[in-house]
C-alpha positions in Angstrom: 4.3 -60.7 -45.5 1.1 -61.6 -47.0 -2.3 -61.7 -45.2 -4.8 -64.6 -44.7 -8.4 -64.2 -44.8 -10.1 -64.8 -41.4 -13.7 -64.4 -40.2 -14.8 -62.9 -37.0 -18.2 -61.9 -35.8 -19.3 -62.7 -39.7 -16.8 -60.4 -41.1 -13.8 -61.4 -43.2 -10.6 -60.0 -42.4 -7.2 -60.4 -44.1 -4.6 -60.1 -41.1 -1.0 -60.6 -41.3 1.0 -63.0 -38.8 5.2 -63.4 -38.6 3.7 -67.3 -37.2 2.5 -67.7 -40.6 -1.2 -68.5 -42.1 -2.7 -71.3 -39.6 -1.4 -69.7 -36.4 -3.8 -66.3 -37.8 -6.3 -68.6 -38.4 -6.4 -70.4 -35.0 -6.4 -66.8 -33.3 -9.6 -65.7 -35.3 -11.3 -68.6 -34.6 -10.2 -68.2 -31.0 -11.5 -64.9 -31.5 -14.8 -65.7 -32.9 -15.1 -68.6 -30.2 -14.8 -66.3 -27.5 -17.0 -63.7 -28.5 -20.0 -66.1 -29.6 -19.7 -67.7 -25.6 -20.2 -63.4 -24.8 -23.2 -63.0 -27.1 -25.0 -65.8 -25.7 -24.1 -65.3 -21.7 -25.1 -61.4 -22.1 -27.7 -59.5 -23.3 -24.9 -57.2 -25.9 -25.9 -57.3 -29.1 -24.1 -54.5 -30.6 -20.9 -55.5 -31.9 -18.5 -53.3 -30.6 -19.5 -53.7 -27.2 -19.2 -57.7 -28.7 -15.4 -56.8 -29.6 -14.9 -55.0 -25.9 -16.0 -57.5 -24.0 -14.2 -60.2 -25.5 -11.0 -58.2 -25.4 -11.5 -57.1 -21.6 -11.9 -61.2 -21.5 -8.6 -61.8 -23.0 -7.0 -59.2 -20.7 -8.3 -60.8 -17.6 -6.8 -63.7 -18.8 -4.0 -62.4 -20.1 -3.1 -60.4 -16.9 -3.5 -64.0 -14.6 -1.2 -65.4 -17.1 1.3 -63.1 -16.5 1.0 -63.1 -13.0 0.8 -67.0 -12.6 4.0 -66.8 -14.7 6.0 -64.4 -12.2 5.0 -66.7 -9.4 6.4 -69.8 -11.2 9.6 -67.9 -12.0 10.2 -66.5 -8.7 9.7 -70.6 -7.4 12.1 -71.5 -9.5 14.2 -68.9 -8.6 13.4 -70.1 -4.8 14.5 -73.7 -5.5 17.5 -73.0 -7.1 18.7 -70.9 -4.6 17.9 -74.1 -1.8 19.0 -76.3 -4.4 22.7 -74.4 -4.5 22.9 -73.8 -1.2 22.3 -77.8 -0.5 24.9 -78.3 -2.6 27.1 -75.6 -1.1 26.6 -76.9 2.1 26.9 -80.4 1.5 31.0 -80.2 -0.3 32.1 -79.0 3.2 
């Protein structure tokens, strides 16, 4: 696998991605996005606290993703079960 060259913060990268060159590119500049939004909403200046902040961001969304995700499932779930007991119900 070969890397692309990405920057973030104003330093290039080369990262590797199994989604291919553009889909590395379009996370960096997610990346970058995010982290320029953190430097001018804070006072943080140093860049590893930059990198931290952003990544604690990405977590916290990450995490209500994951959670919004479970509550979809377990709807589904829900409805199928009313949804097979309807039909259950309804042949007799």
């Amino acid at each position: 696998m070969k890397g692309v060259n990405v920057e973030i913060m104003g330093q290039n990268l080369t990262v590797a991605s199994d989604d291919g060159d553009e889909w590395a590119q379009t996370l960096a500049a997610t990346v970058d996005e995010r982290i320029r939004l953190i430097r001018a909403s804070s006072q943080t200046v140093n860049s590893v606290n930059l990198a931290i902040l952003a990544a604690l961001n990405f977590a916290d969304e990450l995490e209500h993703l994951r959670r919004h995700h479970r509550e979809l499932l377990d709807h589904i779930e829900s409805l199928n079960r009313r949804l097979s007991q309807a039909i259950g119900n309804s042949g007799h």
